[in-house]
N, C-alpha and C positions, 0 to 999 in steps of 0.2 A: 390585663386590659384586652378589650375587642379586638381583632385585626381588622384593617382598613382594608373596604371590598374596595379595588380598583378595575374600573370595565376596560378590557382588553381592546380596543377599538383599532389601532393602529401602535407600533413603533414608536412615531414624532407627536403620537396622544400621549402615549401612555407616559414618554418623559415629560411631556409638559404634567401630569396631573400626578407624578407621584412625587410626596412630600419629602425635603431634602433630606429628614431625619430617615427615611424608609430604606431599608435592604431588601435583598433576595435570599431565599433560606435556600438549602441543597437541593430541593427542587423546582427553585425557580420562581417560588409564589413570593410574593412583595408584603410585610408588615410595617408595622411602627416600628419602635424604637422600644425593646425590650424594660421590662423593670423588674424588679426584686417582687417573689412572691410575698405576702403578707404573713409575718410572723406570728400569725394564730389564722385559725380557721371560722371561729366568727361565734366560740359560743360563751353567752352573756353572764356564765359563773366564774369560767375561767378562759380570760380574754387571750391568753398565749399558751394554751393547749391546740394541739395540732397546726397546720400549717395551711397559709394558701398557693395556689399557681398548681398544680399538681395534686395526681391522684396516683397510687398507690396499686398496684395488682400483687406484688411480690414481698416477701423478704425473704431472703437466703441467710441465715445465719450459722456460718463455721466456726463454734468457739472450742474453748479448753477452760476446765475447773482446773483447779488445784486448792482441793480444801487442806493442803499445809500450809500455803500461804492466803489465804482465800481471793487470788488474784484471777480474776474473768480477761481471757484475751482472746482476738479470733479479729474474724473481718465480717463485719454484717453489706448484704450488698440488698439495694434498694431498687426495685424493678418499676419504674410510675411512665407516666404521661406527664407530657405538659397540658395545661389547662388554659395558659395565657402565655404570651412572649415573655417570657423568663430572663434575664440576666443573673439572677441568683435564687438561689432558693435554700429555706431554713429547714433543718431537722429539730426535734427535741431531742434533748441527748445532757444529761446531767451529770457532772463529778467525775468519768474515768476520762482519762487522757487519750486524746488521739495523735496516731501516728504519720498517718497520711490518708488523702482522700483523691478518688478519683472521680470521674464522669466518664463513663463509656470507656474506659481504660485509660485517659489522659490523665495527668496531676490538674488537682484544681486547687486552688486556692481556698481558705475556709479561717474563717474566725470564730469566736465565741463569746457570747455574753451571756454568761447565768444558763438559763437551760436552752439556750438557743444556739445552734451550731449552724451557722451559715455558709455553705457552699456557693462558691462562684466559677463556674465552670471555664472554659480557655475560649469557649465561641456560644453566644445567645440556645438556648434550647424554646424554639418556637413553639407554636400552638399544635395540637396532638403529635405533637413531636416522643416518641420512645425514647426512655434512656436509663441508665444505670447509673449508681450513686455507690458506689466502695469507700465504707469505711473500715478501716483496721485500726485496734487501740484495744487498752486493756487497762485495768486496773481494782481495784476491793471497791463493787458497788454497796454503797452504802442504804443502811437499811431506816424506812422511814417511820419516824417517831411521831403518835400524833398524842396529846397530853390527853385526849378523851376518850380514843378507840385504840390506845395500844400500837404495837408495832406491825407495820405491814411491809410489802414490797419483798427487797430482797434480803433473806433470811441464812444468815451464818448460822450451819447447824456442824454440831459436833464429829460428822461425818462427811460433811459436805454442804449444801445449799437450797433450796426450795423459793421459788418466788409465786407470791399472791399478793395482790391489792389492787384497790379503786381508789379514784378515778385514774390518779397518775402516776404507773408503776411501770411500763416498758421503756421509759428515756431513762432509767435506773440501770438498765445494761442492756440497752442496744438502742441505736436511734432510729427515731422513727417518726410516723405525721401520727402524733398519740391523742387520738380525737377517734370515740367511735363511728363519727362520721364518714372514714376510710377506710373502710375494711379493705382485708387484700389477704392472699394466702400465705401461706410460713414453712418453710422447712428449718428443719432446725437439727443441723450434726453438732454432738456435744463431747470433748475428748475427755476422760476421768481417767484418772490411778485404776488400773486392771484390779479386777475384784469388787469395784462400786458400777452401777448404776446411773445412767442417765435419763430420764426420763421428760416427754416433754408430751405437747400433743397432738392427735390425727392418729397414722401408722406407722408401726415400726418398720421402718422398710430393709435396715441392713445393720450388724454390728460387725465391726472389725479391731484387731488389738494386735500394737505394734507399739516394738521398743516401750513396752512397762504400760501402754494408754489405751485404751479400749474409747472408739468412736461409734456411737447410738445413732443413728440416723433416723428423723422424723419427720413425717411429710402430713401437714392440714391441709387439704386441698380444698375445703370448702372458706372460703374467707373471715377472716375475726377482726375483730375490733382488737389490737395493739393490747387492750388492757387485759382481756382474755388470754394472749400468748402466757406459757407456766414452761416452769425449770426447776426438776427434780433432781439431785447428785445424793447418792450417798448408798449403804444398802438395804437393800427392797426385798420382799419376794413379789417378786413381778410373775402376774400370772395372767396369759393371754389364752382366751376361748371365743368361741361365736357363738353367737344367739340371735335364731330368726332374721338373719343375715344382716348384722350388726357384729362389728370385732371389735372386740374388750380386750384392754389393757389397766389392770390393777397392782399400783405400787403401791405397799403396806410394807412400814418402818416395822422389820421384826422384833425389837424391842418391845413394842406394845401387846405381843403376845399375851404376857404373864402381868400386865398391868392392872392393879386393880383402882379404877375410877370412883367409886363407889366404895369405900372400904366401909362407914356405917352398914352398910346394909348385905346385907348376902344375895348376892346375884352375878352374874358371868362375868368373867374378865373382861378388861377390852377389848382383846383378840376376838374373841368370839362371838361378840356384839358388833366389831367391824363387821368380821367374815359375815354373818349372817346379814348384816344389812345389805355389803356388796354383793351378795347370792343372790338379792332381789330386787337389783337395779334390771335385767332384763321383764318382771314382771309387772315392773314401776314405768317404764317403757311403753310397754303395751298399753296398762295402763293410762296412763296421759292421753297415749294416742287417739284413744278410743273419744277424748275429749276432744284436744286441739291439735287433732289431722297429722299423718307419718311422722316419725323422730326425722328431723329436718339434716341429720349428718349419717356419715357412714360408719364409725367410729364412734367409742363410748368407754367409759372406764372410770378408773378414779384411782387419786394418790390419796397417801394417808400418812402422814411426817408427825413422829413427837418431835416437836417443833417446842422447845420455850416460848413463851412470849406470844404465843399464835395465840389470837381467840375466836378466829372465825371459822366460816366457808366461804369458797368462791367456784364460781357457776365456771372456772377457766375452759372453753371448748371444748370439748368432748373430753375431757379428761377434768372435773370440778375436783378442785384440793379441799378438806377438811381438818381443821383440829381435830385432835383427837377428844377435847371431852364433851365433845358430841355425842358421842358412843358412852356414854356413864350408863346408859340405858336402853333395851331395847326398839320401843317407841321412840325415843329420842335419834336411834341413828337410824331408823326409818325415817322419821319427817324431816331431817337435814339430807338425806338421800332425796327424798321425793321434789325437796325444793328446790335443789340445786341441778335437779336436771330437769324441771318443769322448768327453769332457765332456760333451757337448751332452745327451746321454743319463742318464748318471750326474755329479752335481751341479750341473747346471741344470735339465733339467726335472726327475730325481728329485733333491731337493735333501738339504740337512741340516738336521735337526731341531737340531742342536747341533752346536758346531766340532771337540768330541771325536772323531768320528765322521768326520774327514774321511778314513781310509784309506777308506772308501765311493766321493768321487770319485777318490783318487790310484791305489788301488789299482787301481782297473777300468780307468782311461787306462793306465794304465802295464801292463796284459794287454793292453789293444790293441793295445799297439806290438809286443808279442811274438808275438798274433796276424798283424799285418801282416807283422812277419818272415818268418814262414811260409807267408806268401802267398807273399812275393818269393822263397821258397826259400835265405834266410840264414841263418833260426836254425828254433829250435821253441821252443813254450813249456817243456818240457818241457829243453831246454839249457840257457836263460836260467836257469831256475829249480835244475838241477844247477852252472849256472856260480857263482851267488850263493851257493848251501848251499856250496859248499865254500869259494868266495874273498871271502865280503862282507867278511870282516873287512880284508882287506889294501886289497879295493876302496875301502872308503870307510875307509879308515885313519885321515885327516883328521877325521874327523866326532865330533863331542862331543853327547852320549854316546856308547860306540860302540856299531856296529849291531843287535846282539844284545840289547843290554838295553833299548832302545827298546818302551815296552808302546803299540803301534802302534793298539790298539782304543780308547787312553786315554790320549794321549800327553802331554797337559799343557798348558798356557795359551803356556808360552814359542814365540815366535815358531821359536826352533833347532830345540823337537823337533814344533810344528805339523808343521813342513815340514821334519822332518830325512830324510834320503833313505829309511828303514827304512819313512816311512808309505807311501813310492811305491812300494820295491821288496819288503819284507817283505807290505807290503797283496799283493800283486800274486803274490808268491808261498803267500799265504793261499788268494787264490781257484786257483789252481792246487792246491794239498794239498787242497780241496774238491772238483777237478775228480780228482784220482787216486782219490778215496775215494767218492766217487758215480755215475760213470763218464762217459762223454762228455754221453751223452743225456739224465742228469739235470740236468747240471748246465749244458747249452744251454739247456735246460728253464728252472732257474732264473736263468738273467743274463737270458733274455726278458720272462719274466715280471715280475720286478724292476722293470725298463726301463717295461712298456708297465703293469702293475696300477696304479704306483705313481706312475706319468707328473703332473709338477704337483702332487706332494705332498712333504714334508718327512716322514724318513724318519731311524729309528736303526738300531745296528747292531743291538740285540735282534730288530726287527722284520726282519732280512735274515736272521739266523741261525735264527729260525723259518720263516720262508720255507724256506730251504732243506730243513732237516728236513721239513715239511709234504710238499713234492715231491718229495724221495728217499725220503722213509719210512725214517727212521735217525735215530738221537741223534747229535746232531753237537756235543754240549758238549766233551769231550774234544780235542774239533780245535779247534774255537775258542779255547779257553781256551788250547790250547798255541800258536796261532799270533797271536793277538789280545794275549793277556795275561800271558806268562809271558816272562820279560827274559831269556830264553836261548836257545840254538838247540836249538828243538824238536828230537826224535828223531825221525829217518825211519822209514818203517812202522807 
């Protein structure tokens, strides 16, 4: 809640006009009567995702693997502000046990319900009030099963661990305000069995190994959304270089060397269709850039886990994980390359306001690749986009709902239609129906703009469709509405 302005007039005013419930904070200033921040953050898919009362700038995360017992233990410590007069405030935080919690160094007090871990600290944490949140705990985060898109999150692998997924994957081992509405920066020390690898993302800033444990030390300094933080254990050839003054970090599970993806067909192992894909993330880089304005981080790289059970990519900060059978083919581990870090632009650093909203990142990765096409001289956007209007329906035949009736600016909470293919390729086909009705140069105009205005900020679709309008100078409701919102296939022209 607000703090009560009281005007300082005199002494024998100011007790007559301040309210009996009212205190004085360590400096002197008068509020209300503290409350519990609001156990979600306010967004309309998922009502108890992230948190309110406080904003976030930090996390420090000190843990330890042990992939013989696959038990995650450490202390995550939490750097935020107050937002409102606090008496308690919620983390998300699921399934491992906690040991103890502090605030600023003091014990506090802390319960739990389901995935809400509520701290109450020994004395009110007022309005832009600093403070620190220490948790320590540990235990086998479990890994999340969805019956339509497979397993995500945190991932027990034969050597160690790998975590990726959306929307709700950081309360899975470590607690947090897990809402991309909070970004804040991460370091992240990780202890392993000497001889494995930790991997995480930003820069490697230090390793050390003591008593049998080797400690990875990794610094993000540019801020992420909770769901982008990643954790890689096990062994790698981790290989770091610069390019155009960008520093790369690439972990490839050396098993997949000799793996063949593809066994009908005669064509390169998977090692060599990784390796050559990640040779060309510095020119995939440039590339974008030259569209939607500077790579927006310092850092860049990519892990690569044969992982069972994995069947995606994810855009994770400067360091995007991939399945491996991505890579069955050349072309194929270029456009999961090129998509997952045209992310890097739209939905990490310009992020989402709300999970509704995600045709924002799918649609604009998924134009990238159609842009890259046309680099390499195989497609145009302009095909892809004639391919889809006339065959989506047989293309994604499979797909429940089908692809037409998907209202891709609002798609719904369910995991099938977050990510049913209509928000990737109908998104993707939006901004292209913007680009024939604006013309090239406005609408270069606005994907730059976009990208670099809005760079580090959480972002809706209202505020892109005004964008747009504002820099073409056109009423653009009618096209949005038809290609955003309306469960059918829009009319051409």
């Amino acid at each position: 809640m607000a703090r009560r302005a009281v005007v300082l007039l005199t002494t024998t005013v100011l007790v007559g006009l301040v309210p009996a419930t009212a205190v004085a904070d360590d400096h002197g200033r008068w509020s209300g009567e503290p409350t519990p921040g609001a156990p979600g953050i306010g967004d309309p898919y998922y009502p108890l995702d992230g948190n309110g009362g406080y904003d976030v700038a930090h996390y420090d995360l000190d843990l330890r693997y042990d992939p013989a017992t696959d038990v995650l233990s450490g202390t995550a410590t939490i750097e935020a502000t107050a937002t409102e007069d606090l008496s308690a405030l919620n983390l998300d935080f699921e399934g491992l046990e906690v040991r103890s919690v502090t605030v600023d160094g003091r014990p506090a007090t802390w319960s739990r319900d389901g995935g809400e871990l509520t701290v109450t600290p020994d004395r009110p944490l007022w309005h832009d009030r600093e403070f620190a949140v220490a948790v320590t705990y540990d235990g086998v985060p479990a890994t999340i099963e969805d019956p339509l898109l497979g397993q995500s999150g945190f991932f027990h692998t034969d050597d160690g661990a790998l975590v990726a997924g959306q929307p709700d994957v950081a309360a899975t081992w470590f607690p947090a305000n897990d809402h991309p509405l909070d970004a804040a920066s991460v370091a992240v020390a990780i202890a392993v069995p000497e001889g494995l690898e930790g991997v995480s993302n930003g820069a490697l800033e230090d390793t050390s190994t003591h008593d049998g444990w080797t400690t990875w030390s990794w610094d993000a300094q540019e801020p992420m959304a909770t769901y982008l933080v990643t954790l890689a254990v096990g062994e790698f050839d981790l290989r770091a270089y610069e390019a155009d003054g960008i520093r790369y970090w690439d972990a490839v599970d050396p098993t997949l060397a000799e793996l063949d993806l593809a066994p009908a067909t005669e064509g390169p192992l998977a090692g060599e269709v990784i390796d050559a894909a990640l040779a060309r993330q510095p020119e995939v880089i440039e590339f974008l850039a030259e569209s939607f304005g500077p790579y927006p981080f310092s850092t860049a790289g990519a892990i690569v886990d044969n992982v069972p059970g994995m069947g995606f990519a994810l855009e994770t900060q400067t360091r995007p994980v991939y399945a491996p059978g991505f890579f069955a083919d050349p072309l194929s581990g270029d456009l999961v390359v090129v998509h997952e870090l045209a992310h890097q632009w739209y939905g990490d650093s310009v992020r989402l306001g709300a999970w509704q909203h995600i045709w924002l990142n799918e649609g604009f990765a998924t134009y990238a690749e159609w842009l890259w096409l046309e680099r390499e001289g195989l497609s145009t956007p302009q095909a892809e986009f004639d391919r889809l209007y006339a065959n989506a329906d047989t293309l994604f035949a499979g797909s429940e709902p089908p692809f037409w009736t998907v209202l891709v600016g609002d798609p719904g909470p369910e995991t099938a239609l977050l990510f049913h293919p209509a928000v990737y390729q109908r998104g993707a086909m939006t901004l292209h129906a913007l680009r024939q009705v604006v013309g090239d140069t406005a609408f270069s105009q606005i994907v730059e703009e976009w990208a670099t205005s809005r760079a580090g900020e959480a972002v809706t679709t209202e505020e892109f469709t005004a964008l747009a309008e504002e820099l073409s100078g056109r009423d653009l409701d009618d096209l949005f509405q038809a290609w955003l919102y309306t469960p059918e296939r829009p009319p051409l022209g």
